[in-house]
C-alpha positions as CSV (number, residue, x, y, z in Angstrom):
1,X,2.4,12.5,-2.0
2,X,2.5,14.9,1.4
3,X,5.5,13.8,2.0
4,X,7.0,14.3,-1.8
5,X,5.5,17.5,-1.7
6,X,8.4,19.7,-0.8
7,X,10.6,18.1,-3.5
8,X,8.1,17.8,-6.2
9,X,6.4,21.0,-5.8
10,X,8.6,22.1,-8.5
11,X,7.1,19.2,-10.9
12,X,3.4,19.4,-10.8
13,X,2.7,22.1,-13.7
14,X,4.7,19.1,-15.8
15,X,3.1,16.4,-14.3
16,X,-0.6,17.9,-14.7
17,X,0.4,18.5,-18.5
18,X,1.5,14.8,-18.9
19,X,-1.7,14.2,-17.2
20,X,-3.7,15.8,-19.4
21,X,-1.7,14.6,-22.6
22,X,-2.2,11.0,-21.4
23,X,-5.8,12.0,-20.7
24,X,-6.2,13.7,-24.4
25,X,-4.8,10.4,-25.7
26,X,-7.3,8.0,-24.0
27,X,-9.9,10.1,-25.1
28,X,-8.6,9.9,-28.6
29,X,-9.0,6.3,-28.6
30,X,-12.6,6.3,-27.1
31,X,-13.0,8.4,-30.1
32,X,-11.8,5.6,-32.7
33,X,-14.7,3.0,-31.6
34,X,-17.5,5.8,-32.5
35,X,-15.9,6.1,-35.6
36,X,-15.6,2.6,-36.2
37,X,-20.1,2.3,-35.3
38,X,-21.0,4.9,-37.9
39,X,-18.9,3.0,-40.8
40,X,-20.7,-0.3,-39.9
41,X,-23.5,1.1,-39.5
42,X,-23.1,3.7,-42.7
43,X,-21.5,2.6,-45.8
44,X,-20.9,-0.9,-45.0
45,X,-24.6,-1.7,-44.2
46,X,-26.0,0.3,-47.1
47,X,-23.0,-1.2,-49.5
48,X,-21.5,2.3,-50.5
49,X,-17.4,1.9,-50.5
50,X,-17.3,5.6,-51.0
51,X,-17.2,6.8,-47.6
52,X,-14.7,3.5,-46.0
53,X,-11.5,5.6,-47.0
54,X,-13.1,8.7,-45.2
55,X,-13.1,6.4,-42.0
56,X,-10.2,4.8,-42.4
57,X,-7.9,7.9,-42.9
58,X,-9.9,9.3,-39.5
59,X,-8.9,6.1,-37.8
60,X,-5.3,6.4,-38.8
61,X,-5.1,10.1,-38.1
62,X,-6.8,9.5,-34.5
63,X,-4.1,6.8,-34.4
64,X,-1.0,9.1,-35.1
65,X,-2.5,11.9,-32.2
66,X,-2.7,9.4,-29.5
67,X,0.8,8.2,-30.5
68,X,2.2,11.6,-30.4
69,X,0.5,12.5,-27.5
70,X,2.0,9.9,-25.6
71,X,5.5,11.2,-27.1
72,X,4.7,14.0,-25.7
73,X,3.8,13.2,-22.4
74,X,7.4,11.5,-22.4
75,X,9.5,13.6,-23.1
76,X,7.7,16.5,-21.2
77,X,7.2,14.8,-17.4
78,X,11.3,12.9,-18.1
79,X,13.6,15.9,-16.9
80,X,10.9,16.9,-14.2
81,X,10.6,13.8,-12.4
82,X,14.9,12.9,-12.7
83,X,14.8,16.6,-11.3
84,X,12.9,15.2,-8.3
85,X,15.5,12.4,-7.8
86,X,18.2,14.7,-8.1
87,X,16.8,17.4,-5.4
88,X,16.0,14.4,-3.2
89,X,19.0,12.2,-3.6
90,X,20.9,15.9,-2.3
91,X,18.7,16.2,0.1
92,X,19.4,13.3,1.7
93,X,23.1,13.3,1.4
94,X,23.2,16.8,3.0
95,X,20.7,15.1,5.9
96,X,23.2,12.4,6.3
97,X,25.8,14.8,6.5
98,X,23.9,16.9,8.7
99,X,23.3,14.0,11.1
100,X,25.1,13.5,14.5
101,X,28.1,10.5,14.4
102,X,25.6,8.7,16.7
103,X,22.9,8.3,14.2
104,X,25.3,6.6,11.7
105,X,27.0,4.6,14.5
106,X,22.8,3.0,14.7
107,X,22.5,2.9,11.2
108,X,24.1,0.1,8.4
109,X,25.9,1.9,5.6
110,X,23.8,-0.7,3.4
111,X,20.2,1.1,4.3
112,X,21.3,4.0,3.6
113,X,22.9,3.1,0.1
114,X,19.8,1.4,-0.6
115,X,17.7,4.2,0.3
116,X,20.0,6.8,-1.7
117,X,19.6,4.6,-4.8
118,X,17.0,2.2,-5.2
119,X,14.3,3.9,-3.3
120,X,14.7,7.2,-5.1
121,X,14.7,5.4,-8.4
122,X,11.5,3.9,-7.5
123,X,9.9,7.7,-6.7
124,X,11.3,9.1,-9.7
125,X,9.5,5.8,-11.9
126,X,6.3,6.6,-10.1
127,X,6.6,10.1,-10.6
128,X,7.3,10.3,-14.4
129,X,4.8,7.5,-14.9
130,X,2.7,5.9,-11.8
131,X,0.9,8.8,-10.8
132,X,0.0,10.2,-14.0
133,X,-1.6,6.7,-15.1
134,X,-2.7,6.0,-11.9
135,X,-5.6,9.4,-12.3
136,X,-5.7,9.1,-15.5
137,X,-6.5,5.6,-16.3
138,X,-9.5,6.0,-13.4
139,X,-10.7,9.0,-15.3
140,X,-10.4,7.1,-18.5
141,X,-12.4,4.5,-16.3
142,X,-15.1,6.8,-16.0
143,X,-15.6,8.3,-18.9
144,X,-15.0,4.6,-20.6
145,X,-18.0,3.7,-18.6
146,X,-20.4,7.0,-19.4
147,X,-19.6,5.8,-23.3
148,X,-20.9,2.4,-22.6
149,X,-24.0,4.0,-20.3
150,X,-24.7,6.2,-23.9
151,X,-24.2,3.0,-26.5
152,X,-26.1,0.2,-24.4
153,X,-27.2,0.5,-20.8
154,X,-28.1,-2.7,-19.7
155,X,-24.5,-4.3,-21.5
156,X,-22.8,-1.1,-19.5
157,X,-24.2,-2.0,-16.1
158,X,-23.3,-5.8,-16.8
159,X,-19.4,-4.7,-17.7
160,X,-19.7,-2.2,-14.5
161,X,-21.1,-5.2,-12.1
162,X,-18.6,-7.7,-13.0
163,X,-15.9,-5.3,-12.3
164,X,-16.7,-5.1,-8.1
165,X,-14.8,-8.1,-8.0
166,X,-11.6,-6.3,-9.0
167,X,-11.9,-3.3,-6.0
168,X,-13.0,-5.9,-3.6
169,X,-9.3,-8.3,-4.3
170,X,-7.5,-4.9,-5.2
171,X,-8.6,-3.6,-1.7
172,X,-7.2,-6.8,-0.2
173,X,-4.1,-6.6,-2.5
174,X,-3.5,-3.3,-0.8
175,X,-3.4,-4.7,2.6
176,X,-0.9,-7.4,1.5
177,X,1.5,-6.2,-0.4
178,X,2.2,-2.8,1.7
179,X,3.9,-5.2,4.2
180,X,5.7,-7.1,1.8
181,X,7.3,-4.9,-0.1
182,X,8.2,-2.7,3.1
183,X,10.0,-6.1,4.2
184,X,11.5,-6.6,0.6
185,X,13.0,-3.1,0.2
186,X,14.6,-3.8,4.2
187,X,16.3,-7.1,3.2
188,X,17.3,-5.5,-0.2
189,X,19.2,-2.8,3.0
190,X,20.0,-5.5,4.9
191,X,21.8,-7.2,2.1
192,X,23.8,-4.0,0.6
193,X,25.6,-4.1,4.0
194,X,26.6,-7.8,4.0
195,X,28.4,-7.1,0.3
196,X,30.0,-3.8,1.5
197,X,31.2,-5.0,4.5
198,X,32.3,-8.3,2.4
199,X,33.6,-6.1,0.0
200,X,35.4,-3.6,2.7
201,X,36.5,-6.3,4.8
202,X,37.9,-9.1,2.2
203,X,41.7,-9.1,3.4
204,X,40.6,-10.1,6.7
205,X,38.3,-13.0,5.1
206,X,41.1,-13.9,3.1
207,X,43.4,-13.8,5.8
208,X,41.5,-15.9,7.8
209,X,39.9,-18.3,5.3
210,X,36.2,-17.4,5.7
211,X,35.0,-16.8,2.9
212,X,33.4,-19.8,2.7
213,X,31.3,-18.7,5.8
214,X,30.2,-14.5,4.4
215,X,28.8,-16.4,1.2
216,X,26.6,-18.6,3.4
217,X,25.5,-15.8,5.2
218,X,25.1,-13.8,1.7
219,X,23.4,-17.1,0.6
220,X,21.1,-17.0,3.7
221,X,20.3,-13.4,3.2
222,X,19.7,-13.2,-0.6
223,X,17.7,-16.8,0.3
224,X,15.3,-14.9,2.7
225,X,15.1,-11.9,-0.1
226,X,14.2,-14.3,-2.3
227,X,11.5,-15.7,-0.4
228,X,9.9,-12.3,0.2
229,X,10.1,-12.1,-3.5
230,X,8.6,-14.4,-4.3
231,X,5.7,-13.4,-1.6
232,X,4.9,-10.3,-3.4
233,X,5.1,-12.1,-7.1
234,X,2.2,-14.0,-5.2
235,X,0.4,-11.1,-4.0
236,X,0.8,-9.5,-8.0
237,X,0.0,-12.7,-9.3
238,X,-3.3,-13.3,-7.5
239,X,-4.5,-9.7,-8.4
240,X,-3.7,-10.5,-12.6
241,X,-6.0,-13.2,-12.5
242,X,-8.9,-11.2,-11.4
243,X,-7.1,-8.2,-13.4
244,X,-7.2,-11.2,-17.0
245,X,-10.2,-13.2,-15.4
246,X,-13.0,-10.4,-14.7
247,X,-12.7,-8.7,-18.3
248,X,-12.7,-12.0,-20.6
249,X,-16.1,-12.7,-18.4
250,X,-17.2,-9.7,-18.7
251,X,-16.9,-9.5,-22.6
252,X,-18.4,-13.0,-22.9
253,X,-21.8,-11.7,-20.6
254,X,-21.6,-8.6,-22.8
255,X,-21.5,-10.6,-25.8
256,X,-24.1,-13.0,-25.6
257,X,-26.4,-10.3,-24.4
258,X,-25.0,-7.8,-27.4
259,X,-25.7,-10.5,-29.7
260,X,-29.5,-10.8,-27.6
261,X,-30.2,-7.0,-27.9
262,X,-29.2,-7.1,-31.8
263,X,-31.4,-9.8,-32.5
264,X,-34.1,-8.0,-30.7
265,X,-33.6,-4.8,-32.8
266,X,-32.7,-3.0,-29.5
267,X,-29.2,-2.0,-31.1
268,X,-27.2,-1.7,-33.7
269,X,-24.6,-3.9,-35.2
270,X,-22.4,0.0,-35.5
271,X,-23.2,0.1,-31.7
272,X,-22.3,-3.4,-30.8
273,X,-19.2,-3.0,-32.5
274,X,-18.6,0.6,-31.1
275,X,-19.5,-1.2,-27.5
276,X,-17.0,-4.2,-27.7
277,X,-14.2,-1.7,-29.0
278,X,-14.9,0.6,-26.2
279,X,-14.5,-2.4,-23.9
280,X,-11.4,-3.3,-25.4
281,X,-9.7,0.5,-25.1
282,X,-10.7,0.0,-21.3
283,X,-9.1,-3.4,-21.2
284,X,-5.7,-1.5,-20.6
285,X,-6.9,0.9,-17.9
286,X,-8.3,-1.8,-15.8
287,X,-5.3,-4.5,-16.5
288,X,-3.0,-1.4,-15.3
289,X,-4.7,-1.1,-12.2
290,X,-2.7,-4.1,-10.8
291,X,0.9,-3.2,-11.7
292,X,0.3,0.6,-10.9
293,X,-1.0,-0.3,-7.7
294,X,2.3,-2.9,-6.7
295,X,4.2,0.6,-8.0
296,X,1.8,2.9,-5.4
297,X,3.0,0.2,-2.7
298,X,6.8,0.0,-3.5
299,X,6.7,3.8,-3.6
300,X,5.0,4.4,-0.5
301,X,7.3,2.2,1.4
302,X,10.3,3.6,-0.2
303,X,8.6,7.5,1.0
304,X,8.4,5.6,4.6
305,X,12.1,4.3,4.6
306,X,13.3,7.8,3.3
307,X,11.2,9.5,5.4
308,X,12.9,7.6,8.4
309,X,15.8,9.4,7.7
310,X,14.7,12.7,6.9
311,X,12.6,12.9,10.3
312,X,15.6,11.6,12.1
313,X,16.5,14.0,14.9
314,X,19.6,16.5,14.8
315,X,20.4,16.4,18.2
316,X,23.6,17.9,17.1
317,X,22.8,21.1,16.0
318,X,24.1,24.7,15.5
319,X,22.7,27.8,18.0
320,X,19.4,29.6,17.2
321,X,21.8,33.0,17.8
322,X,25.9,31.7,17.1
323,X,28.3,33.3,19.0
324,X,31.6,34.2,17.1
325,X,35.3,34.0,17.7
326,X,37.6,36.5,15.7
327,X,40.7,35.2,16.3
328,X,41.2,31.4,18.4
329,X,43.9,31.4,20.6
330,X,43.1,28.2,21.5
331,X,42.2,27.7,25.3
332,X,39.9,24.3,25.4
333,X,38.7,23.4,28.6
334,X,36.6,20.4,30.1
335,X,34.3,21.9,32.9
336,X,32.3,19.0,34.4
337,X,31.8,16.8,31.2
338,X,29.6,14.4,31.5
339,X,28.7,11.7,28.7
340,X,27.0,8.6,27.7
341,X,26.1,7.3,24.3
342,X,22.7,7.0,23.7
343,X,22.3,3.3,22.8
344,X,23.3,2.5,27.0
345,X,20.7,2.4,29.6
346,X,19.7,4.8,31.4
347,X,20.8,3.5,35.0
348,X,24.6,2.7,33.3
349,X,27.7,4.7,34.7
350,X,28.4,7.6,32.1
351,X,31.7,7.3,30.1
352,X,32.9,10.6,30.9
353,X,31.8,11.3,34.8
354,X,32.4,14.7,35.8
355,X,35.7,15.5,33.3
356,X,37.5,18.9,34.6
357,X,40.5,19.9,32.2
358,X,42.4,22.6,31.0
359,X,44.7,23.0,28.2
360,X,46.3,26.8,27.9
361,X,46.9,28.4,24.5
362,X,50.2,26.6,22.7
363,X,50.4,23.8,24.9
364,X,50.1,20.0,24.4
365,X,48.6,17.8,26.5
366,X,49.0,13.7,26.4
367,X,45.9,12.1,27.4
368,X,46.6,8.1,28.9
369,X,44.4,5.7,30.2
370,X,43.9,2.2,30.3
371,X,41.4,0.9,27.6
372,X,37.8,2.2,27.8
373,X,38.8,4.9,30.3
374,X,37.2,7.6,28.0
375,X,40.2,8.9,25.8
376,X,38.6,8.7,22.4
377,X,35.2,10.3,24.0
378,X,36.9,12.9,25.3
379,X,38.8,13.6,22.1
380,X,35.2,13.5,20.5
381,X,33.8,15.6,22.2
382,X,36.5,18.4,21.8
383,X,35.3,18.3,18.3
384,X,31.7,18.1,19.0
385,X,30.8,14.9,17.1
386,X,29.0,14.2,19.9
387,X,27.1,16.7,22.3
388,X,28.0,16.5,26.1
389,X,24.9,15.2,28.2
390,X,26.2,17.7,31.3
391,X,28.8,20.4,31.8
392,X,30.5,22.0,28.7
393,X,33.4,22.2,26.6
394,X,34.6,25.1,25.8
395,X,36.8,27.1,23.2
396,X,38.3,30.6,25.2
397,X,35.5,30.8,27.4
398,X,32.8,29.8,25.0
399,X,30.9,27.2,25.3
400,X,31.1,24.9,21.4
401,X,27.9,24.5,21.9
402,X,27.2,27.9,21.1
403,X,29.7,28.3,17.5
404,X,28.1,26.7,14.7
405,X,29.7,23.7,13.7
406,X,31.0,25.1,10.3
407,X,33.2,27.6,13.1
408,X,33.9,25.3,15.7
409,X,35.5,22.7,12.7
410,X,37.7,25.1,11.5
411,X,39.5,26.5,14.8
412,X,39.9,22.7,15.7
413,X,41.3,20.0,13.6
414,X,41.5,15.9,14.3
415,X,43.2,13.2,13.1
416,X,42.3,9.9,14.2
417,X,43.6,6.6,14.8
418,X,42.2,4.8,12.0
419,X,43.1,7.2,8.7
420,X,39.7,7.4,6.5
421,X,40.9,8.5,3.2
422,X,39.0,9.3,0.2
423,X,38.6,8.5,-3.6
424,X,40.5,11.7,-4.4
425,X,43.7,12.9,-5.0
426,X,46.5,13.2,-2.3
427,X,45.9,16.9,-3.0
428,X,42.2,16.8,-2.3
429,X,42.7,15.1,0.9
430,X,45.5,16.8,2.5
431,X,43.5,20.6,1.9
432,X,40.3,18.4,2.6
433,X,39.7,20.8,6.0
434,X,41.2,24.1,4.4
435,X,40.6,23.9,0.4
436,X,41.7,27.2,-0.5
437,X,45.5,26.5,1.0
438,X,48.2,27.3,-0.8
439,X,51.3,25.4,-2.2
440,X,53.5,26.2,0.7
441,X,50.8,24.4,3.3
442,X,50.4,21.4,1.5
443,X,54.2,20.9,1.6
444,X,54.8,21.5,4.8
445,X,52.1,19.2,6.1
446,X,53.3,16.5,4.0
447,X,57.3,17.5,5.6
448,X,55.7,17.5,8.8
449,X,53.6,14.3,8.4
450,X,57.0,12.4,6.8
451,X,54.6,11.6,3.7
452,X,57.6,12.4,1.0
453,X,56.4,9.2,-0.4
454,X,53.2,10.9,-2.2
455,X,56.0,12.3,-4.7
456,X,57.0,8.6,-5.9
457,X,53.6,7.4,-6.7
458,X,52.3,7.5,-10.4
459,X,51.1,11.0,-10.6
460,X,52.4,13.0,-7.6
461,X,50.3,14.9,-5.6
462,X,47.3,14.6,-8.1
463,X,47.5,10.3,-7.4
464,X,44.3,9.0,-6.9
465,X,44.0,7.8,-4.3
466,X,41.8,4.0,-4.0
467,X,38.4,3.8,-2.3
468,X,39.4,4.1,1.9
469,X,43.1,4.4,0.6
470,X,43.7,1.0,1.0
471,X,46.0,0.9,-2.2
472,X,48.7,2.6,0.8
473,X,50.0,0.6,4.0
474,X,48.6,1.6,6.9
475,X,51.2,4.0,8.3
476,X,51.0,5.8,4.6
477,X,47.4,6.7,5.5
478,X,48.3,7.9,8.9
479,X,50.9,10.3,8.0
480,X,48.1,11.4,5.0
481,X,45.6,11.9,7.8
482,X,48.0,13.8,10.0
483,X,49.3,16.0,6.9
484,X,45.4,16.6,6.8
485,X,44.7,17.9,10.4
486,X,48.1,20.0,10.3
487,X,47.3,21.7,7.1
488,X,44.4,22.8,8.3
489,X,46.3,25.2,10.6
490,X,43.9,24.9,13.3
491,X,43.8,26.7,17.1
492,X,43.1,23.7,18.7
493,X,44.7,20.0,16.7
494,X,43.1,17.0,18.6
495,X,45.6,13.4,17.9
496,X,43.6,10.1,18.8
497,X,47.1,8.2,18.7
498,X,47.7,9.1,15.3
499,X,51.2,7.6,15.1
500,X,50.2,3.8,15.7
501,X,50.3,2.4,12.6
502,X,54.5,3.7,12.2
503,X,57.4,1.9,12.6
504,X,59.7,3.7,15.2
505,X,62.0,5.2,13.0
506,X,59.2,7.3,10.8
507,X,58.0,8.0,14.6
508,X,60.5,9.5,15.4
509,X,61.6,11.7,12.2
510,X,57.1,12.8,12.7
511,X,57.4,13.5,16.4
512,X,60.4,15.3,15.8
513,X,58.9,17.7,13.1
514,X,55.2,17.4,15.1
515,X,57.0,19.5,18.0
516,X,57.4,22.2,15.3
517,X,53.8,22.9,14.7
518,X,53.1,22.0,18.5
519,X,55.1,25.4,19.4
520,X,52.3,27.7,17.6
521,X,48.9,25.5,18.6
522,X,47.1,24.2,21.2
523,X,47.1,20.2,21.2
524,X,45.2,17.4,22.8
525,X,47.2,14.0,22.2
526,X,45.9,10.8,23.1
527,X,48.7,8.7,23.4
528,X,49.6,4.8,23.6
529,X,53.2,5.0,23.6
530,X,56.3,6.8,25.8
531,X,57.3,8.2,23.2
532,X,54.2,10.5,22.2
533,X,53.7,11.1,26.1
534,X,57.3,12.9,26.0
535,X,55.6,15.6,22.9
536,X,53.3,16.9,25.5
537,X,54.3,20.0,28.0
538,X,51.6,17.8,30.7
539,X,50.3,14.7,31.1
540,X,46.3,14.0,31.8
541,X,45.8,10.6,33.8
542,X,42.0,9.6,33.0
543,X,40.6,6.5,34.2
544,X,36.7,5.4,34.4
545,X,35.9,8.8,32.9
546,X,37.9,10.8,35.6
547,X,40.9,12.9,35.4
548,X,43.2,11.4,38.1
549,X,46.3,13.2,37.8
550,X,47.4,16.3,35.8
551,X,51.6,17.1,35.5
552,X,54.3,16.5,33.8
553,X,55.6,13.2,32.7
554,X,58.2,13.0,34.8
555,X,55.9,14.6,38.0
556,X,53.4,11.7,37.6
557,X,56.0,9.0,37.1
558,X,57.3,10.4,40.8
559,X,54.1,11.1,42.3
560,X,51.8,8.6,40.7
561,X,51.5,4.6,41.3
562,X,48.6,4.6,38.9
563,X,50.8,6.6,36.1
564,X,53.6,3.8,36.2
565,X,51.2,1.5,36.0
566,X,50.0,2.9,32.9
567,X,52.7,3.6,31.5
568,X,54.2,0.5,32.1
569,X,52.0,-1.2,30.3
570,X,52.9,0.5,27.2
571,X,54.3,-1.7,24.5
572,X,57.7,-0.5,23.5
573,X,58.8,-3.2,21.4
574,X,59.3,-1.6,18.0
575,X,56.3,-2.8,15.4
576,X,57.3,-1.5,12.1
577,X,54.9,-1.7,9.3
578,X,56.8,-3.9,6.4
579,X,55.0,-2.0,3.9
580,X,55.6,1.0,5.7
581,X,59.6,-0.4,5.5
582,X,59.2,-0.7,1.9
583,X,57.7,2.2,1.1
């Protein structure tokens, strides 16, 4: 509940209502059995029918409050506890947005859809009806027990004594199922991410004939789910038979010495009645304990798993005091960048290792390497998805470090290699990075970009577009991305080889119009082709996380064995995308 606090602060005034609505209705049917002892022992032992209507209309009033009560406590604590869900569930997208690339590179897309969804659900049930049962069945407990105390004392004690039985296994039901259901809610995680990546990845499964093998491995998963199930069914079924067990034992000890202290004069048959009816109103409160308990568990884990997340550390962050840049012209410079992702060991050669680059305002740089050299890093870090562990990168002098993210992102644009679309329309994801573009941008990118084709589909520009866009070939979601990162009309516009996926014709038509829009920017290519090397004013040769060589292509060709190496390794054979030739 510490841990809920911040998000159901809002919620308590509703929740202590239902609390005492739910309260007001157990009371109202302790009040039924004391009714029920002064007509046994009133009219019906004297004979006089006169006053059974009386009682009976009582009863069936006392009936109607508790059942409006709980109506009430409903509809009342309802919109409260889904507003808890909803401030959590945005809570933790905007944490997952806020999050560095590195912590989603760790974690599986299927944890944190399971944590989004299922786990919130599960706070939101105990919310609206775990917690307010949970106090207010124990207080019913209580005052359940006082009545007995007041009708007979010695039946009261014996209904207390033979319920120790039920703390002692609900104390050791505790212990039990925390760790269960902390494991079942993890392989519920661990599942989601075998049937999205399934889902995600089911050309290549097709393609290669293994489907076969993911639904064994599903099989396996769901299999060892299904176990752990079936562990905590066990752990809930053993607390129901004390939960079923302890109370029929308790009535029949209550009974025979009820049935004892009448025939001894020492109570009424009004107050025996009154007793056993009592009993029976408790029966709930006691049986409840079990399943609102397994709830308390299965909550507490999902708070634990959530909680993982929201005390995951931003080591990505924007400036306690933000510097600010007017007006970009669009210097970026490497100054002794250093890097290494966090996941290698600490006594493994950084990536990056002591990076110095410059890139003047307007010009384009081609970035080439051989793979793994530190490309893709570098490109990275221009755009700060990742923080440099030494030296800086910096944007006219300033360090990025010190712009807030929301600043940096919008003097520097990317597009990358592999095109990530989203389940919008064309028009949403071309102004994704500037939203309040006009007209004229959005069809100039799409010129620029050679993405004409976004006319011929269904509904134009306002086509919506499939899940990843993978309704479009792959070079169709290229030139999409690209369209993106040149609307955007950045300082700076960082290309991780974003022409691979085209055939050499559409390469050439986008290179062509790319050198356009590389006349008023800065630009940082990384490039896998001669083709894209010939866009750039200079040419950076990297290799194991060093700049090598810095010139123009044809300088390095003459002055560089290592560049013609490169180079030459280059595939030039054309590779047109058949789609792409269709389409």
């Amino acid at each position: 509940m510490r841990k809920l606090m911040p998000f159901a602060r809002p919620a308590i005034p509703n929740v202590l209502i239902a609390m005492v609505m739910a309260l007001a209705a157990s009371i109202v049917s302790l009040a039924i059995p004391q009714v029920l002892q002064r007509l046994v022992d009133g009219p019906l032992s004297t004979g006089d029918p006169s006053a059974v209507p009386g009682a009976v209309a009582l009863v069936a009033v006392l009936g109607a409050v508790e059942a409006g009560l709980y109506a009430l406590r409903r509809t009342y604590i309802i919109g409260p506890a889904t507003g808890v869900e909803t401030r959590m569930r945005r809570a933790l997208y905007a944490k997952l947005q806020d999050l560095p690339v590195a912590f989603h590179d760790r974690w599986p897309s299927g944890q944190l859809l399971s944590r989004s969804m299922s786990d919130l659900s599960l706070i939101r049930r105990f919310i609206a009806f775990g917690v307010v049962y949970l106090v207010v069945n124990v207080i019913t407990i209580g005052i359940g027990v006082v009545v007995l105390l007041v009708l007979n004392p010695l039946l009261a004690v014996i209904f207390t004594v033979c319920s120790i039985p039920l703390w002692i296994n609900g104390f050791r039901f505790e212990q039990r199922y925390n760790v269960v259901a902390r494991r079942s809610q993890d392989q519920a995680g661990d599942l989601a991410t075998l049937v999205e990546e399934s889902v995600h990845g089911i050309r290549v499964l097709k393609a290669f004939g293994r489907g076969r093998t993911a639904l064994e491995q599903f099989a396996n998963r769901a299999e060892e789910l299904r176990g752990t199930e079936i562990e905590k069914s066990r752990a809930v079924a053993g607390i129901w038979l004390w939960l079923l067990l302890v109370p029929d034992v308790a009535f029949a000890l209550c009974l025979l010495a009820g049935v004892w202290q009448a025939s001894l004069g020492n109570m009424t048959v009004g107050a025996l009645v009154a007793f056993f009816a009592t009993a029976t109103v408790l029966r709930f409160p006691l049986e409840s304990i079990g399943f609102l308990l397994s709830m308390l568990f299965d909550t507490r884990a999902a708070v634990d798993r959530l909680s993982e997340v929201f005390d995951s550390e931003n080591t990505v962050h924007d400036p306690e005091h933000p510097k600010h840049l007017t007006e970009a012209r669009g210097r970026l410079t490497f100054e002794g960048v250093r890097f290494g992702y966090p996941d290698t060991g600490p006594d493994a050669r950084p990536l990056l290792d002591g990076v110095d680059l410059a890139i003047e305002p307007g010009e384009t740089m081609a970035l080439v390497g051989l793979t793994g050299s530190g490309k893709t890093t570098m490109v990275e870090l221009a755009g700060r998805l990742y923080d440099v562990t030494g030296g800086a990168v910096k944007l006219d002098g300033v360090d990025i470090r010190d712009l807030t993210r929301q600043e940096l992102r919008t003097h520097i644009a990317m597009a990358f290699e592999d095109a990530t679309l989203f389940s919008a329309s064309v028009r949403d994801n071309v102004l994704l990075g500037r939203p309040d573009a006009g007209e004229e941008a959005l069809v100039e990118a799409l010129e620029i970009a050679q993405a004409s084709f976004v006319y011929d589909l269904p509904e134009g520009l306002d086509t919506r577009i499939g899940e990843e866009g993978l309704s479009l070939s792959g070079g169709q979601r290229q030139r999409l991305a690209l369209a993106r990162a040149v609307a955007a009309n950045p300082a700076v516009l960082v290309l991780d080889d974003p022409l691979s996926a085209l055939d050499v014709d559409t390469e050439a038509l986008v290179e062509a119009a790319l050198r356009r829009v590389l006349t008023r920017t800065t630009a940082l290519i990384v490039a896998h082709r001669p083709s894209t090397v010939q866009l750039a004013d200079r040419v950076a040769l990297i290799e194991e996380g060093r700049i090598l060589d810095v010139g123009t292509h044809t300088e390095l060709l003459a002055r560089s064995d290592r560049y013609r190496f490169v180079i030459s390794s280059f595939d030039e054979r054309p590779q047109p995308d058949r789609a792409e030739v269709r389409a």
